[in-house]
N, C-alpha and C positions, 0 to 999 in steps of 0.2 A: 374258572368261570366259563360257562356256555349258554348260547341265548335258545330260546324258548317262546313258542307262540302262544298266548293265552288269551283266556278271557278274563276280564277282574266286574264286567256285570251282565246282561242279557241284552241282545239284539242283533241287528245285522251282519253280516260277516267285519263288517268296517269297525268292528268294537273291537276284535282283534288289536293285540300288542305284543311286542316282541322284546322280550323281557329279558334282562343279562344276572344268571340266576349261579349260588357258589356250586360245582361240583361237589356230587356226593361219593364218597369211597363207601364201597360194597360192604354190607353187614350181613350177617350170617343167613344163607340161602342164597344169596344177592349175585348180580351180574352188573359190570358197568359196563354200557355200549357207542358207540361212538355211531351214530349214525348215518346213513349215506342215503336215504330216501325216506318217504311217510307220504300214506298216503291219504287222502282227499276222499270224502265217503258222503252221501247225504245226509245219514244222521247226525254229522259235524255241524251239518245247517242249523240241523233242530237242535243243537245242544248250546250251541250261541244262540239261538233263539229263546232258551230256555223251556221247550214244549217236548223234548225228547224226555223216553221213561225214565232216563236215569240222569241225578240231576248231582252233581260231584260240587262240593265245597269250591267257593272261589279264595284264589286264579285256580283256570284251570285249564291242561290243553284238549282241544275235543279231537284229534288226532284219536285213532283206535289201533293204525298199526302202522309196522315201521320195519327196517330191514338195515342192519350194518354190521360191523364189527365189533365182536368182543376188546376191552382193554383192559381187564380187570376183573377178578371171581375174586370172591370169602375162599378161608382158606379152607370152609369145605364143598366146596363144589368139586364133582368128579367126573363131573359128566361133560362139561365145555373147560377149554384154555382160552387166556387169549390167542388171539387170532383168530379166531372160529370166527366165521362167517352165520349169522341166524337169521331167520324174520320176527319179530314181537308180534304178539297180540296184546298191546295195550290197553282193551277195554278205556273204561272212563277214570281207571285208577290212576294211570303214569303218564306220562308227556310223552307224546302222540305226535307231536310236530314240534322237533327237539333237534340240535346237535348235536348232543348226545342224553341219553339215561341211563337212572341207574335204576333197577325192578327185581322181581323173584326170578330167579334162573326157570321155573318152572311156565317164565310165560315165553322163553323161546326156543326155537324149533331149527333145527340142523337147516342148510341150504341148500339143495342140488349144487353139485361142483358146476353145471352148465346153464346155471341162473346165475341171472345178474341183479343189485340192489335196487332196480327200477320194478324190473317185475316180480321179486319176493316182498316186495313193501305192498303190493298191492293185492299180492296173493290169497292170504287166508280167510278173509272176511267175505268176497265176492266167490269162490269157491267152496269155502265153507258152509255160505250161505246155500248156492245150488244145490250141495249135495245133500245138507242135510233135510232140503226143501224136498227135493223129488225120489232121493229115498228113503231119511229116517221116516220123512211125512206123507210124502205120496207112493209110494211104494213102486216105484217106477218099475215095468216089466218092458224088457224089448221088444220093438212089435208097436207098441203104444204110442199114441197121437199126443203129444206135448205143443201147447202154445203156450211161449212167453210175451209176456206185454210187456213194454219198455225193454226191448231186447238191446236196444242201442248203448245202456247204462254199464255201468261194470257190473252189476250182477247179473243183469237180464242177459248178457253178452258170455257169461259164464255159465248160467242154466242152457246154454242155446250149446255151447260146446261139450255141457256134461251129459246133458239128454241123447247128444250125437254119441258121444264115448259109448254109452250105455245101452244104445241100439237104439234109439224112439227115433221118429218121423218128427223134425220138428217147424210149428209154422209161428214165425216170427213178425213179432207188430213193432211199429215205433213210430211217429208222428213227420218222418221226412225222408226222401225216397235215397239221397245220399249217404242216412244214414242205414239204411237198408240196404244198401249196395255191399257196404263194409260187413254187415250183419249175416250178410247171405256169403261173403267167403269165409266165414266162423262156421259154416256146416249148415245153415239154416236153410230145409228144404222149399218152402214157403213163405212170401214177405204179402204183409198187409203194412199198407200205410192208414193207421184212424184215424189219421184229419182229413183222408180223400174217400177212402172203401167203408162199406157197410161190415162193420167186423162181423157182428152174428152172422150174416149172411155168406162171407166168404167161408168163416170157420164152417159152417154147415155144407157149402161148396166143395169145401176140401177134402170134406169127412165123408161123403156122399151124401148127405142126411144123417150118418150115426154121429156127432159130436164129438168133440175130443175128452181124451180120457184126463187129460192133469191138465189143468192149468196154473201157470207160473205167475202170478201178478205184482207187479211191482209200481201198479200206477192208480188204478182204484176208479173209483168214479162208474162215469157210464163205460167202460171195459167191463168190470165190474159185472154190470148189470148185463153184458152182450154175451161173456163168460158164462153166466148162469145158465140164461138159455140157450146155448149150444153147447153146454158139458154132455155129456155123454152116459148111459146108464152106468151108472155105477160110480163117476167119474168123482176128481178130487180134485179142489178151487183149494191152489195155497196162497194165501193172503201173506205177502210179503211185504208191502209196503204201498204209501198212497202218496204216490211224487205230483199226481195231478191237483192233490189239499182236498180231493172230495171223498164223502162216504157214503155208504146206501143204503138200506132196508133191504137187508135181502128175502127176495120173495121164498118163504119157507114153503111154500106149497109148491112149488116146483123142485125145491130141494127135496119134499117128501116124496113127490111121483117120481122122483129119477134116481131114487136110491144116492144122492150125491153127500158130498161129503166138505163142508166149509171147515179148511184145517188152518191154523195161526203156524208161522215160520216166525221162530225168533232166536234167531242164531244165536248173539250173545249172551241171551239167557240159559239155553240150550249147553253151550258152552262152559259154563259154571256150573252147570248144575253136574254135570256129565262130561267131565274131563276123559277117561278114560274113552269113552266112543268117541269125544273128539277129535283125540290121539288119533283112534284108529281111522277115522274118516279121513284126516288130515296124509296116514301115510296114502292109503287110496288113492288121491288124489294126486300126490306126487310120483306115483309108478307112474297113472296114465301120465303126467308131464311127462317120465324120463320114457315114456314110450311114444312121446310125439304126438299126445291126442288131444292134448291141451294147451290153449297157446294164448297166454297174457297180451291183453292189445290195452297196450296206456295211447289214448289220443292226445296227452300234452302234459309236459311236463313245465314245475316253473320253481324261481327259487323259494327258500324256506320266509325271507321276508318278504311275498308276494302271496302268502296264505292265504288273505281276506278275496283280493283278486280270483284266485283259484276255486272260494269257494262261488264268488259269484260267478262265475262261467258255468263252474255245477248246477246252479240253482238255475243257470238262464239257459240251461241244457243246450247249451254251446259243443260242448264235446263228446264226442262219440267214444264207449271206452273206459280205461281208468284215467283217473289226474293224479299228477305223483308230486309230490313239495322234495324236491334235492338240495342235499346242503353241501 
């Protein structure tokens, strides 16, 4: 037996339960894991909410990924033993915010020997997400002017450190000046706070008048709307998420005069669909780790039956960073 944080109907993180579920022994492909961290993601919000795109039979945990120890393979697995240290991508299929699972060997991934279970749990998904944002979608060239909005999040905080990898100039927004202190020793060569500065107006500042080339969005609204008219000729608005709840009408006629380009980032679709690039994104991204150019910043960790807690500090953007549920 091991317990399990679930939902059993739709609403506030407080619907949360922690559930004491029988162990399952690995069936043919299968992996059993014991886990040591899971991480805390926004669209955990919306999936207890019931508003996120993908809506999995209940109970169900809304955990996406997770990092621990092998204890257990089918007897044909070849590729992992126990002991093996991995990270999951649990999607919305497997329990996400678990003591342990059991899932397809094919949803975990080797661990750098110099990670630890705190920052591979929160690894793939806010990495993932960057990369495959600014360059499967944006085609990020070095040289190039990057602003991320909601820089302070774990993805925005991971687009700020892959843009830097990659060679872009990047200028970084987030709604509070402490957390842009932390944001700006992530690499970020430019800080905009939007609850004080005129974002259009700095962006266009910064750029001397030319606009930035990609933007990163992970908050929506009137960012959004300040994004559009300071993109850049040419430039590319990746639509990554709207943590602010608002949406816009984007004005097409500025999109037509500036040749720009409104692209959808959606990682976990992206992922399924195109495992193999995933693969390969995924090793990518672990050179730049094991070459020191990536660096996981979790602002808080808490226990596995403090999930609901954990999500409302996400939701009340309390913490700057990843949130990691440890068990």
């Amino acid at each position: 037996m091991h317990k399990v944080v679930r939902c059993h109907e739709y609403g506030s993180p407080d619907v949360l339960r922690v559930d004491t579920v029988p162990t399952r022994k690995p069936g043919p492909g299968e992996i059993r894991v014991r886990l040591h961290a899971c991480a805390v993601n926004f669209p955990d919000i919306l999936s207890c909410a019931g508003t996120y795109q993908d809506k999995p039979k209940f109970p169900f945990s809304p955990g996406r990924e997770s990092a621990g120890q092998i204890i257990d393979c089918a007897d044909d697995i070849t590729e992992f033993i126990p002991g093996d240290r991995v990270m999951l991508w649990c999607a919305s299929d497997h329990d996400g915010y678990a003591e342990e699972v059991t899932l397809p060997a094919k949803c975990a991934f080797p661990m750098p020997k110099s990670m630890n279970y705190v920052e591979a749990a929160g690894f793939m998904l806010v990495y993932g997400t960057a990369w495959h944002g600014l360059v499967d979608c944006g085609r990020l060239n070095s040289g190039e002017v990057v602003a991320v909005h909601g820089a302070a999040g774990g993805v925005g905080m991971a687009a700020v450190q892959v843009a830097k990898a990659l060679g872009a100039k990047v200028i970084a927004s987030a709604g509070n000046d402490d957390k842009l202190d932390i944001v700006a020793s992530q690499g970020a060569d430019y800080l905009i706070n939007y609850n004080k500065d005129n974002t259009r107006q700095r962006m266009k500042e910064i750029t001397n008048g030319r606009g930035v080339d990609i933007v990163f969005d992970t908050v929506g609204g009137d960012l959004m709307k300040s994004s559009i008219s300071a993109i850049a000729f040419e430039g590319r608005i990746l639509i990554v998420g709207f943590t602010s709840g608002e949406h816009i009408k984007a004005p097409t006629n500025i999109i037509l005069v500036k040749w720009a380009s409104l692209i959808a980032v959606r990682f976990g679709q992206f992922s399924r669909k195109y495992a193999d690039r995933t693969q390969s994104n995924h090793n990518k991204l672990l050179k730049l780790y094991d070459e020191g150019k990536l660096n996981p910043y979790v602002g808080k960790t808490y226990p596995l039956n403090r999930a609901a807690d954990a999500l409302k500090a996400l939701q009340r953007r309390e913490i700057t960073g990843k949130v990691i549920l440890t068990t």
